[in-house]
N, C-alpha and C positions, 0 to 999 in steps of 0.2 A: 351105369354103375356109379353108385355117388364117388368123388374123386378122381375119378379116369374121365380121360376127355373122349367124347363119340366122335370119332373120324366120320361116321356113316350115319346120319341119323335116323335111328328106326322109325319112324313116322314113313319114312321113303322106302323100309324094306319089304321087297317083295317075294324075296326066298334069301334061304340062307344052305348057304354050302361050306366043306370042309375043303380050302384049294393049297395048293404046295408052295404059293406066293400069294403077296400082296395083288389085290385088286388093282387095275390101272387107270382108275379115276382119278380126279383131279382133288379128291378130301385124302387120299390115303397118296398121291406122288406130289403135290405140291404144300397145300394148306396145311398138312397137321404133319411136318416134317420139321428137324432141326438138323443140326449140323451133326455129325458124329465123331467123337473125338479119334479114330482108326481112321478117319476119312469115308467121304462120301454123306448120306444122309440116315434118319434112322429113324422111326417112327415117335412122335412124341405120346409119352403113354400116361402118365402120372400128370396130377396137375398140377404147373409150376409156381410158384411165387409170383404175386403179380399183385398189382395198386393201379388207381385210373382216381384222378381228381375229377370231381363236376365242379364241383364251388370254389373259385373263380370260373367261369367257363373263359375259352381262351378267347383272346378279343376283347374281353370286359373290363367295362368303367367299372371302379368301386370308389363310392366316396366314402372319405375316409372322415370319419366322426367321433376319434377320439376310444373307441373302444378295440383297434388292433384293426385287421382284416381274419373273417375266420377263413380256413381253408379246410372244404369236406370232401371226401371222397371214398372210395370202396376198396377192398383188400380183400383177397382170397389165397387158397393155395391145399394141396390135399391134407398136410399135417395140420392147418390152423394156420392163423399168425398172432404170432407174437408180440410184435410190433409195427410201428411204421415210422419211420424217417422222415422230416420234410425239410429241405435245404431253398435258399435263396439265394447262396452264392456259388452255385454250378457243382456243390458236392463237398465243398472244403466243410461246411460244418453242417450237423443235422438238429434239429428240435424235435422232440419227441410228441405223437399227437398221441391223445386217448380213442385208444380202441377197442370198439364193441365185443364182445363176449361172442364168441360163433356158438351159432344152434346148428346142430348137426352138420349138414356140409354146407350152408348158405356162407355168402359173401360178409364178409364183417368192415363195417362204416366206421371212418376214421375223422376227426376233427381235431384241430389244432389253431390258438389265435395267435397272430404276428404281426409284429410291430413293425411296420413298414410305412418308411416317406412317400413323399409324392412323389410320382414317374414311372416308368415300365417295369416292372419285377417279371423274373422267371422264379415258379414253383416247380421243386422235384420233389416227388414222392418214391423212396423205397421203402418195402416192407420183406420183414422176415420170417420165416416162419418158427414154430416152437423148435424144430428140428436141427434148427441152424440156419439152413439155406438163404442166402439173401437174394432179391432181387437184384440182376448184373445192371448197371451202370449203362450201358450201351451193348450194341453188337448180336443183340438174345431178340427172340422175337419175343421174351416175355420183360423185355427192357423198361427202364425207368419210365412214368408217365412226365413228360413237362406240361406246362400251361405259362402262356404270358397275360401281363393282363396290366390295367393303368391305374394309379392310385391316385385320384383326384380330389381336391381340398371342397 
């Protein structure tokens, strides 16, 4: 169902039954689980807020030639998003990238250019969605993406 995450991928189902509990597999007790705020754990159902940069890949040389460093990457989440955040100083400030238009429930691609010295940077990407909801910072399994990378003359 577009927006809801499949715990169980139907490609692998081979019957389907009505049971009084969760299945005891490892997609439905471990992988698509969060924390619950009552305590204990609780099934993750909606799909959450979430960003992943490709461009820097982590590890990468970039020469830097006068035109910024771009940085691209992908955004989703069930309501859309809104925006997306990119920080270079651990979260103290953000730069706004431009972000793709989503068609129906696909992933929407984000781009931003920054002006960055020579030597190691860290990128963080949060995004938010139209609803509100932002991407937490740490702690979430749908947490901030980083990437390091080297900016060379």
């Amino acid at each position: 169902m577009p927006g809801w995450f499949g715990t169980n991928s139907v490609k692998w189902a081979e019957e389907i039954r009505v049971e009084g509990e969760r299945a005891g597999g490892p997609f439905t007790t471990v992988f698509y689980n969060e924390p619950d705020p009552k305590g204990g754990t609780r099934p993750v159902w909606g799909l959450q807020v979430n960003s992943m940069i490709v461009r820097p890949g982590p590890g990468e040389v970039v020469v830097r030639d006068g035109e910024g460093v771009e940085v691209r990457g992908w955004a989703w989440g069930c309501e859309g998003v809104e925006g997306v955040g990119v920080s270079v100083d651990g979260g103290r400030t953000w730069v706004e990238a431009v972000v793709e238009e989503r068609v129906e429930f696909g992933w929407q691609g984000f781009r931003v250019g920054l002006e960055l010295g020579v030597g190691r940077h860290e990128v963080i990407a949060r995004a938010r969605l139209r609803d509100g909801e932002v991407q937490p910072l740490t702690g979430a399994r749908n947490h901030c993406h980083r990437v390091e990378f080297d900016v060379v003359k």
